[in-house]
N, C-alpha and C positions, 0 to 999 in steps of 0.2 A: 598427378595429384591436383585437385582442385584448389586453387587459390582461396585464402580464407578470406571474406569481404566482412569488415564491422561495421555498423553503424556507430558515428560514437557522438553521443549526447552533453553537450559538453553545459556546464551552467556559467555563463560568463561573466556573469556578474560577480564570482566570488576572483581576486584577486590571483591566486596560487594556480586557479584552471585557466586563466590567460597565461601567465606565466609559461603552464606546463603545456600548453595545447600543440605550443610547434613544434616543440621537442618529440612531442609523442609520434604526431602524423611525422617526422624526418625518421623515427625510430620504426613506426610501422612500415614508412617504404625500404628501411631498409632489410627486416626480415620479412618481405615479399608480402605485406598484408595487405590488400585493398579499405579504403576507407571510403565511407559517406558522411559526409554530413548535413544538419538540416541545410535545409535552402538558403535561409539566413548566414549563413557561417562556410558554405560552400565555394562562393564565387571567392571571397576573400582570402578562403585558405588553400583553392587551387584545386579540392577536391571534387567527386561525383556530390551530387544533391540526392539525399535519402529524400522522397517523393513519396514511399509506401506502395509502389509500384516494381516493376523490372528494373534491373537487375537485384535481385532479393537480397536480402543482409544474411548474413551464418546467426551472428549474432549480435544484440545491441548493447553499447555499455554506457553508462551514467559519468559521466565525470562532474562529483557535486556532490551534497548531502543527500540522505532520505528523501527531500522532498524532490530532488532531481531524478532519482531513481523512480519514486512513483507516478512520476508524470510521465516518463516513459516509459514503465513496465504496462501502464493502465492502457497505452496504446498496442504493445506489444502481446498481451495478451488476448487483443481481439484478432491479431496477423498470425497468434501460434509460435511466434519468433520468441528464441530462448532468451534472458538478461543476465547480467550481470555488471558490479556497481564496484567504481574506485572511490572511495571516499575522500572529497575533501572537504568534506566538511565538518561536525563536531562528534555526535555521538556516532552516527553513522553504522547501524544493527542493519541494514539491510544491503550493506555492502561485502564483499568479499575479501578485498584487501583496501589497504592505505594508499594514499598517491604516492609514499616512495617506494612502492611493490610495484608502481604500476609496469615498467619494462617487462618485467620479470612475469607479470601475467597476461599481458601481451602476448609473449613466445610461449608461453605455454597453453594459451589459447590458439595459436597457429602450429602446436605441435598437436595438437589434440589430446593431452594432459587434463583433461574434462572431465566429471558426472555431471548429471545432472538431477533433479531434485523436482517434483511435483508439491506445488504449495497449491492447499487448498482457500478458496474464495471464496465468498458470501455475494447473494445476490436480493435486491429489495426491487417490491412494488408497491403502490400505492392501489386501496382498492377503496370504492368511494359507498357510500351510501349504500347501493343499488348493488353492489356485489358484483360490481368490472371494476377493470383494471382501470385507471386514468395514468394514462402516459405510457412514460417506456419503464425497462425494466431496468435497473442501476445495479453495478458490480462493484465491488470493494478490495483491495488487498490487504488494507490493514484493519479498517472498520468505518461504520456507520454511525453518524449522530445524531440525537434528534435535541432539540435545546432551540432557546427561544436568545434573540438578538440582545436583547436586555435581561441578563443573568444579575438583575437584580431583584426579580421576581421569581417562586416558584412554581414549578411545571408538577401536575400532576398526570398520571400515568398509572392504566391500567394494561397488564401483559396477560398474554396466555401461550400456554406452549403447546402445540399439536391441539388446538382451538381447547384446551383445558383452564384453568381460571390460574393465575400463576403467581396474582399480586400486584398489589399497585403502589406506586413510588410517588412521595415528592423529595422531589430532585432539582437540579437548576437542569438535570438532561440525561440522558440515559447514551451509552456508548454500546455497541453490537459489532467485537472483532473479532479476526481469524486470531489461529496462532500465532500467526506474523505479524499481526500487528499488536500483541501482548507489552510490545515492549516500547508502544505508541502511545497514544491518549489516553490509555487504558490503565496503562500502567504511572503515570501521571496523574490519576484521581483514583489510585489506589488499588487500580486490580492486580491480579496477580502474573509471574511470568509462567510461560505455559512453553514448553518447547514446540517449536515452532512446526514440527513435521505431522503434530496432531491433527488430528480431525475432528477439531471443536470450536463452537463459538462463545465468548467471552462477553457476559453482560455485565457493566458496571457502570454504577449509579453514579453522576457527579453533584458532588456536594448535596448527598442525602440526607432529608432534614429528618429523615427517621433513623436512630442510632443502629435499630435491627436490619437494617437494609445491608447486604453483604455482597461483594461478586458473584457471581453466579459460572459455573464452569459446565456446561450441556456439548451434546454431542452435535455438529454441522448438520446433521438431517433435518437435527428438529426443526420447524416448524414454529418462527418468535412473531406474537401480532401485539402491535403497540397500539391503541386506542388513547386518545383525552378523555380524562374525566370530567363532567362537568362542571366540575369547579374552576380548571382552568379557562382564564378569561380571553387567550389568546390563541394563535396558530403558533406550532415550532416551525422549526426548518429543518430540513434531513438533509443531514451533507454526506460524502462518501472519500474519505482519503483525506479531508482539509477541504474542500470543491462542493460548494452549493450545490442542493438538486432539484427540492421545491418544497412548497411546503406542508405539513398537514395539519388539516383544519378538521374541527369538531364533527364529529359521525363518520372518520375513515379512517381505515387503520392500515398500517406500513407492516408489508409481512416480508419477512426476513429468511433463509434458510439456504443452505449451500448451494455455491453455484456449479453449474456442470462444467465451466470452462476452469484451466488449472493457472497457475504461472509457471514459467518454463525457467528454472534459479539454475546456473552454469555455478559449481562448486570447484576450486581450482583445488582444496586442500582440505582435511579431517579434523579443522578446528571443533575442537569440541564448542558447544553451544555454553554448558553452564562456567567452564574458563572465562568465554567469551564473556557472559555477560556480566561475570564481578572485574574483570578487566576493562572493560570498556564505563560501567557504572561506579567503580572505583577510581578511574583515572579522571572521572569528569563531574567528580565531588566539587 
């Protein structure tokens, strides 16, 4: 039987993951688990250096909040390589268990105790004037923004959906996320939660200065292109996960619509999702 190799992603900065880090890797050598970590945290902790090269990971796991998680799944789903996330940090909706689970989904990661889970992704490009692309094309797990540096102005915004006329918003920003990320920035300016295995993308207005302005719930095919309206006197910037990407400026518009690549989510148990989230939104009143 093949030795299970993790990559484990650990965030050190947060107290509790230095704490827990040695414990884990002494507990991973001792139910026969191979580990990597990055290069930075390698030499010092004795292990292989995850490179993104040979010898390949089974799987990677996050030791840290959401934002630790999406900084490595956003790598991991460009490699195909499955995730999975120990929370230690606060809300923590994109993780699988708690750091004092973590042993226990260790061994059951090395017994092979697994599904796994296809989360669908959003993909955005920038199309200029002239009707080409400028740049590369940006992927999302949780969502895209577009908002201006100084939200103390508002942003005007013309959308269409499948090049149809769809509305236009003033906003301090308009947010564009999967289902997985419902429970992200989206759901923090008001939208709503969407269980997360759908195949939809989620638009919602931040601090909409028009009271009729409402989330919007459409299906991942569609087809979303955001335009500036004339009246806005500036450029936004489009970030993707929390992460700058660039900007758009007047006469181009940012088209948004599912991507073809999936994320690869390792589920160790059949927690229901909607327990989940009056538990986890409940507890962290």
């Amino acid at each position: 039987m093949k030795k299970l190799c993790l990559g484990l992603f650990p965030n050190m900065k947060i107290d509790k993951v230095q704490d827990s880090l040695p414990a884990i890797l002494r507990e991973c050598a001792d139910d026969g688990i191979a580990v990597q970590l990055p290069p930075e945290w390698a030499r010092a902790f004795g292990t292989d250096a995850w490179t993104g090269g040979t010898p390949a990971i089974d799987v990677a796991v996050s030791l840290g909040g959401d934002g630790t998680f999406l900084r490595m799944a956003r790598c991991m789903v460009e490699k195909d390589i499955p995730v999975f996330g120990i929370n230690f940090g606060h809300l923590g909706f994109l993780a699988e268990v708690d750091a004092d689970c973590a042993r226990a989904a260790l061994q059951a990661l090395s017994r092979g105790h697994l599904k796994e889970e296809r989360r669908h992704l959003l993909q955005l490009r920038v199309v200029g004037t002239d009707g080409r692309q400028e740049g590369d094309t940006f992927l999302a797990i949780n969502e895209f923004v577009a908002a201006r540096d100084n939200l103390s102005t508002i942003n005007h915004f013309a959308m269409w959906i499948n090049h149809k006329p769809s509305g236009t918003y003033a906003a301090d920003g308009l947010i564009i996320s999967t289902a997985t990320g419902s429970t992200a920035y989206s759901l923090s300016a008001g939208g709503p939660l969407v269980e997360p295995g759908l195949d939809v993308m989620i638009i919602t207005p931040i601090a909409s200065h028009n009271l009729s302005s409402r989330p919007l719930v459409i299906p991942a095919s569609e087809l979303v292109q955001i335009q500036l309206l004339q009246e806005n006197m500036a450029d936004v910037v489009l970030s993707s996960d929390g992460i700058s990407l660039c900007s758009l400026s007047q006469g181009e518009r940012a088209e948004i619509t599912r991507s073809p690549k999936t994320l690869r989510l390792i589920r160790l148990t059949d927690r229901d999702y909607y327990e989940t989230w009056q538990e986890k939104l409940i507890r962290n009143l």
